[in-house]
C-alpha positions as CSV (number, residue, x, y, z in Angstrom):
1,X,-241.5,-30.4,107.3
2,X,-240.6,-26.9,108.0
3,X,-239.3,-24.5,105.5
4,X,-235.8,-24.7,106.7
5,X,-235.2,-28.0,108.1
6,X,-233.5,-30.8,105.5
7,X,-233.3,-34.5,105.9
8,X,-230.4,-36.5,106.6
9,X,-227.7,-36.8,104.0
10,X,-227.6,-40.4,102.8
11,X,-224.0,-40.9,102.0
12,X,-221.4,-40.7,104.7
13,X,-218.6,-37.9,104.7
14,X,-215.4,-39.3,106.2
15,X,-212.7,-36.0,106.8
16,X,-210.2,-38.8,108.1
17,X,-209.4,-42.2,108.4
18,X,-209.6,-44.6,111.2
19,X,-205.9,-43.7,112.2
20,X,-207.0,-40.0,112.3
21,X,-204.8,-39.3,109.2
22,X,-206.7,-37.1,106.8
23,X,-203.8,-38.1,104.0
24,X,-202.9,-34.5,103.5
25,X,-199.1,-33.5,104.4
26,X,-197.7,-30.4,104.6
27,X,-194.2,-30.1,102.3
28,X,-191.3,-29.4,103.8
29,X,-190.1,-27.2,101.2
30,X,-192.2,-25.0,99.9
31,X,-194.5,-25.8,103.0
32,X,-197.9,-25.9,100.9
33,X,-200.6,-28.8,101.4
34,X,-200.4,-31.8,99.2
35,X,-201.7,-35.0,99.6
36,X,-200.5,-38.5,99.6
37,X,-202.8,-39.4,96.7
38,X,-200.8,-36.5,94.7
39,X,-197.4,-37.2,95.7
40,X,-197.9,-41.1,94.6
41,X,-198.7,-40.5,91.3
42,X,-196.4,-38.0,90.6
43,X,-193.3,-40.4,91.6
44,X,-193.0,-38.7,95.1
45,X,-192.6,-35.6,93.9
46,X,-194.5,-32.1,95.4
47,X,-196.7,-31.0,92.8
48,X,-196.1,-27.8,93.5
49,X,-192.9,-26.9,94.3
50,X,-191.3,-30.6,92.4
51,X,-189.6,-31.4,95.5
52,X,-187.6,-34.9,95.5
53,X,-188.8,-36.9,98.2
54,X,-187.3,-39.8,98.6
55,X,-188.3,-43.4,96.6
56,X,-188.1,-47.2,98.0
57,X,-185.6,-49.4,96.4
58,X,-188.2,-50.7,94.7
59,X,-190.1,-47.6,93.9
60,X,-186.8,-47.0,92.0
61,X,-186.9,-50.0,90.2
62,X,-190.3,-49.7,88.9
63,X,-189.3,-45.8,88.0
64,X,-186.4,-46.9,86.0
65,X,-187.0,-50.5,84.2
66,X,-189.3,-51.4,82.3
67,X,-192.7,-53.7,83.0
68,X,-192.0,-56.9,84.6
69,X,-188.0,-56.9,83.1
70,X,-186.0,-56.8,86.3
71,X,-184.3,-60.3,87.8
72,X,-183.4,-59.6,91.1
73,X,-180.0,-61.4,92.2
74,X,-178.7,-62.4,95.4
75,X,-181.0,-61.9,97.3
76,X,-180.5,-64.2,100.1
77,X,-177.2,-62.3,100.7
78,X,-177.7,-61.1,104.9
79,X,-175.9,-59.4,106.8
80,X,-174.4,-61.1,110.1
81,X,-173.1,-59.2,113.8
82,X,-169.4,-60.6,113.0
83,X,-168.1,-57.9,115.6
84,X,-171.1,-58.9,118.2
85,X,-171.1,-54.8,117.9
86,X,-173.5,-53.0,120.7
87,X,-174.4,-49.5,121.1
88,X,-177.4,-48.0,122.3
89,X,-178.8,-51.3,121.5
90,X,-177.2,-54.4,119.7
91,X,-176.3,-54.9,116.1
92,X,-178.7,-58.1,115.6
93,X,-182.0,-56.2,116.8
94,X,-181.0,-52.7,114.4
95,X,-181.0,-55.5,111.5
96,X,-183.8,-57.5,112.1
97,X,-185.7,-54.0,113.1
98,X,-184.3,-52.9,109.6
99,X,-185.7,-55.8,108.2
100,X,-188.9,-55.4,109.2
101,X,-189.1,-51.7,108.6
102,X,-187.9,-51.8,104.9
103,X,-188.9,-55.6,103.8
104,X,-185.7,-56.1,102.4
105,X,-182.7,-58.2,103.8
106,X,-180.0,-55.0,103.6
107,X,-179.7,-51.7,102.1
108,X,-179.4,-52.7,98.2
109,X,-181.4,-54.4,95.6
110,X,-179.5,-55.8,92.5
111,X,-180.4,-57.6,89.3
112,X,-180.4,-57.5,85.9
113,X,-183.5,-55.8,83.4
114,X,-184.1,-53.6,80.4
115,X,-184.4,-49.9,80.2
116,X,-186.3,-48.6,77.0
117,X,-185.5,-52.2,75.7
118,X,-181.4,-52.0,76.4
119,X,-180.3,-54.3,78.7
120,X,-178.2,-53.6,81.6
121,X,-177.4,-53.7,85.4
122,X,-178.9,-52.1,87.4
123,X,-178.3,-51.7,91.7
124,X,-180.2,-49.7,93.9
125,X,-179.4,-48.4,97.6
126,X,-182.9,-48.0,100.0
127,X,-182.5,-45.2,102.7
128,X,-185.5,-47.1,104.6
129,X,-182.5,-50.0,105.6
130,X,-180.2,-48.3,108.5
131,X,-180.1,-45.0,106.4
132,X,-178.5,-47.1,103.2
133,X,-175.5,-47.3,105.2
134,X,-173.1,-50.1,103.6
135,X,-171.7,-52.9,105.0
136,X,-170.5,-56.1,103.8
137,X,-174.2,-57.2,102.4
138,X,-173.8,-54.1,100.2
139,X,-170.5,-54.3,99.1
140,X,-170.7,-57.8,98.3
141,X,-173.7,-57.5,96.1
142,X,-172.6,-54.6,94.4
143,X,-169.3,-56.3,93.4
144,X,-171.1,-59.7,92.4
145,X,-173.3,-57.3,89.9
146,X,-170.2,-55.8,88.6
147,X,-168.3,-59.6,88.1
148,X,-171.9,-59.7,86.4
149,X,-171.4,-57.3,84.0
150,X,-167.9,-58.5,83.1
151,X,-169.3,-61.8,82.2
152,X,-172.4,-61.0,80.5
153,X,-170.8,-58.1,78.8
154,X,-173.6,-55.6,80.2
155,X,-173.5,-51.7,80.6
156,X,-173.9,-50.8,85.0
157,X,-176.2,-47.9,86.5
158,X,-176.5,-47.9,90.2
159,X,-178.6,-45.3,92.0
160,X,-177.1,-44.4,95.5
161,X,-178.6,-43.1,98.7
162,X,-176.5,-43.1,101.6
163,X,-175.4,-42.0,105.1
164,X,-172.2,-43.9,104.3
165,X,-170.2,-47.1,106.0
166,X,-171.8,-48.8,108.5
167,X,-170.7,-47.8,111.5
168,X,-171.5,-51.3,113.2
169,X,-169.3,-53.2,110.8
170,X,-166.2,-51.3,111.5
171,X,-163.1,-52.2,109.2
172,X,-165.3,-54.5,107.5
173,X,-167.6,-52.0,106.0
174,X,-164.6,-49.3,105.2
175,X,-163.2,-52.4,103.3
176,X,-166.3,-52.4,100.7
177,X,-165.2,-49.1,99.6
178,X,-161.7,-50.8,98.3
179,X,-163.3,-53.8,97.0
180,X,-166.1,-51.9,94.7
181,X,-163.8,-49.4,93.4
182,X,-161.4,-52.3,92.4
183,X,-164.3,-54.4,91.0
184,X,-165.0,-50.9,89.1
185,X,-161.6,-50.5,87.7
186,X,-162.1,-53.5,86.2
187,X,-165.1,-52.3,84.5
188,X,-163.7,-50.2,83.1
189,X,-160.8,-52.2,81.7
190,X,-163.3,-53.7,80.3
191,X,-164.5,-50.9,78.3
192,X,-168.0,-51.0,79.9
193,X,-169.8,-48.2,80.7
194,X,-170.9,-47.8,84.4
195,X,-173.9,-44.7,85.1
196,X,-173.8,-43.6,88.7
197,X,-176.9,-42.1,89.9
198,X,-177.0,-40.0,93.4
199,X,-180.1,-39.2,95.2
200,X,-180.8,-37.4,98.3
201,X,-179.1,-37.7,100.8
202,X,-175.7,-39.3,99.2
203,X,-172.6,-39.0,101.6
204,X,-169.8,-40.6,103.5
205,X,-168.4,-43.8,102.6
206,X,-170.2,-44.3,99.7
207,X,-169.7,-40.8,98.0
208,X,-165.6,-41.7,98.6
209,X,-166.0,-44.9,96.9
210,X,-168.2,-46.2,93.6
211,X,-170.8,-43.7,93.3
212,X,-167.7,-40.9,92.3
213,X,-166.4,-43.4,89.6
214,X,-169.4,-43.3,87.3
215,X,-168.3,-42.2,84.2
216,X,-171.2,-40.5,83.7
217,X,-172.6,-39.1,87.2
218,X,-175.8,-37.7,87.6
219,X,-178.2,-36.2,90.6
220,X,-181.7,-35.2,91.2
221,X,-182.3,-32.2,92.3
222,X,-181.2,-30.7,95.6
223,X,-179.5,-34.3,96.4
224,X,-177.0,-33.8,99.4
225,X,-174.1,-35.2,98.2
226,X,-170.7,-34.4,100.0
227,X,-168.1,-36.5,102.0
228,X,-168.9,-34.9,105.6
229,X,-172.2,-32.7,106.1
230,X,-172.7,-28.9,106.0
231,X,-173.0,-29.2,109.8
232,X,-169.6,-31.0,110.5
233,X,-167.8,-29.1,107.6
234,X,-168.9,-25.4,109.5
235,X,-167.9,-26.8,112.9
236,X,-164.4,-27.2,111.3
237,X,-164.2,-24.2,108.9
238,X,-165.8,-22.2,111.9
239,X,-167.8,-20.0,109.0
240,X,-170.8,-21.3,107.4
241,X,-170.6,-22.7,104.0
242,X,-171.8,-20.8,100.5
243,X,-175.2,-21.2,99.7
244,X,-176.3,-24.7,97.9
245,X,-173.1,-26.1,98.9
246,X,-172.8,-29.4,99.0
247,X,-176.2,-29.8,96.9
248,X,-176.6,-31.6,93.6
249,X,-176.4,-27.8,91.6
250,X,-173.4,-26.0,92.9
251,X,-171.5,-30.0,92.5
252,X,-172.8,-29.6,88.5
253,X,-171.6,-25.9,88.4
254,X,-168.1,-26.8,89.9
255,X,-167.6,-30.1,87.9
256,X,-168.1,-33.2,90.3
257,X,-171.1,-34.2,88.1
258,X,-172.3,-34.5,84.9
259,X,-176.1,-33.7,84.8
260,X,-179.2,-32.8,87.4
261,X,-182.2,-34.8,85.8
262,X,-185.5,-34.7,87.0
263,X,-187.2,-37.9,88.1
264,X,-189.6,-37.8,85.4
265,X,-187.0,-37.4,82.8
266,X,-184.2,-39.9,84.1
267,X,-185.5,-43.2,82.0
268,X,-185.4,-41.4,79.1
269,X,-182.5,-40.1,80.1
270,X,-180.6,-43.3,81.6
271,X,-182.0,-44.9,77.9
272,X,-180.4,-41.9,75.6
273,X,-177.2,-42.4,77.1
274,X,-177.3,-46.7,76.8
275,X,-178.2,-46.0,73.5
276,X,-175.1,-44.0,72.9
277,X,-172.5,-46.2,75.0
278,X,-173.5,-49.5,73.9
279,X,-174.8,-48.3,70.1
280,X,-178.0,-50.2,70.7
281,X,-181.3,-49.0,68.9
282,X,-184.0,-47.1,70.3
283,X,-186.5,-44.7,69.2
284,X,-183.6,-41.7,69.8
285,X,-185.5,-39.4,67.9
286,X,-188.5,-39.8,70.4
287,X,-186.6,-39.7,73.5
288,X,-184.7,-36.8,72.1
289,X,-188.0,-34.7,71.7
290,X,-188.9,-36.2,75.0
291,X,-185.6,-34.6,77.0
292,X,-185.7,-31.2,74.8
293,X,-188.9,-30.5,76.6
294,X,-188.1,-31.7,80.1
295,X,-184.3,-30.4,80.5
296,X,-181.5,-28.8,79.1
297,X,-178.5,-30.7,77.2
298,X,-176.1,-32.6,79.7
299,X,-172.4,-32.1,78.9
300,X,-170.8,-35.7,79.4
301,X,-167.0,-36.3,78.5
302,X,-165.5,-39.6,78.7
């Protein structure tokens, strides 16, 4: 053997998969390298910049109740082409090609579980179903979960991400907006609390309706949320907007919500304020120490 020469290395170095994906992205806000390994155990989030990507419906769920607690309900609930509605393509082959993308029969997941050992309701809206646009599917579950509440006596949180109304329901879809904001005044008739939590992107039909009633709304950070985008709203204004309109900060500094929580934080968070509303018993003192070290105090009035 000569002085310089070196035998074959007997485990094989793979740079990349089969697909040719190495698994490392490039973020799209502060541009560095991360990889997917990183950004799934740090609940989508860049580990370097802590930019919000976004979560599946049930991602969320797993994020926000606890182990094995959540009862999923009405879930066979599908949408149907009532108006036989065709555009670039028809109605029927966006939702089955929805259906398949997502694994989920429309844009929202409801149920009942715990959080932190309180009980509540909890819905959540997936951007991976026709942009979490809501037609009748969602509208109808989200009221059923609120008739839910009423009867069961329960505290509601649903987590919103939305382009708005479904364009390919029509009437039909601008009619959920109606029919969840009256289910919600009846909530609160009720005296029960109802949590509203808006992700990014948040707009249209679903901003104007049940994810502004919360009586306690909160964002994650840098979450469009607005009626109209920043793009529509120049075109209109003919000036460009001020910086961070429209974005889950500037809507806490002028009022529209109550708190910006961090992903990691909002359990504890979502459990702190349970605990207050429905004077259940939880470890406050730990999830106090918990939310001094994470973020700053949240005004909430109600």
């Amino acid at each position: 053997m000569g002085l310089f020469s070196r035998s074959k290395p007997k485990i094989k170095v793979t740079t990349t998969k089969k697909d040719s994906f190495s698994g490392w992205l490039k973020c799209t806000h502060c541009n560095e390298l991360i990889h997917t390994n990183e950004l799934e155990a740090n609940k989508n989030c860049c580990p370097k910049c802590d930019y919000h990507y976004r979560l599946s419906a049930d991602e969320r769920v797993k994020s926000i109740a606890d182990p094995d607690s959540f009862e999923e309900l009405f879930a066979s609930l599908e949408s149907v082409d009532t108006l036989a509605f065709v555009d670039t393509e028809s109605y029927k082959t966006r939702l089955e090609s929805a259906k398949q993308k997502s694994g989920r029969s429309d844009a929202v997941i409801v149920g009942h579980c715990t959080i932190q050992s309180i009980p509540c309701a909890l819905g959540v809206m997936d951007f991976n179903f026709m942009g979490g646009s809501m037609g009748s599917v969602v509208g109808e579950k989200l009221t059923r979960l609120i008739e839910s509440c009423l009867t069961n006596h329960l505290p509601l949180i649903i987590i919103s991400t939305s382009g708005g109304a479904r364009m390919q329901e029509s009437t039909l879809s601008l009619m959920q907006m109606a029919k969840t904001s009256a289910a919600l005044a009846r909530l609160g008739q009720a005296s029960l609390p109802f949590i509203s939590v808006l992700t990014n992107p948040t707009t249209g039909g679903v901003t104007a309706s049940f994810a502004s009633l919360g009586d306690i709304i909160l964002a994650e950070p840098n979450a469009l949320i607005c009626f109209a985008g920043p793009r529509v709203i120049e075109q209109i204004l003919g000036k460009p907007l001020p910086p961070g309109a429209q974005q889950s900060e500037f809507l806490l500094e002028h009022g529209m919500i109550d708190g910006v929580v961090k992903r990691h934080d909002l359990k504890d968070t979502l459990a702190r304020i349970l605990s207050f509303v429905t004077h259940n018993n939880i470890d406050a003192a730990r999830v106090d120490r918990a939310l001094a070290r994470r973020i700053d105090t949240i005004g909430v009035t109600k």
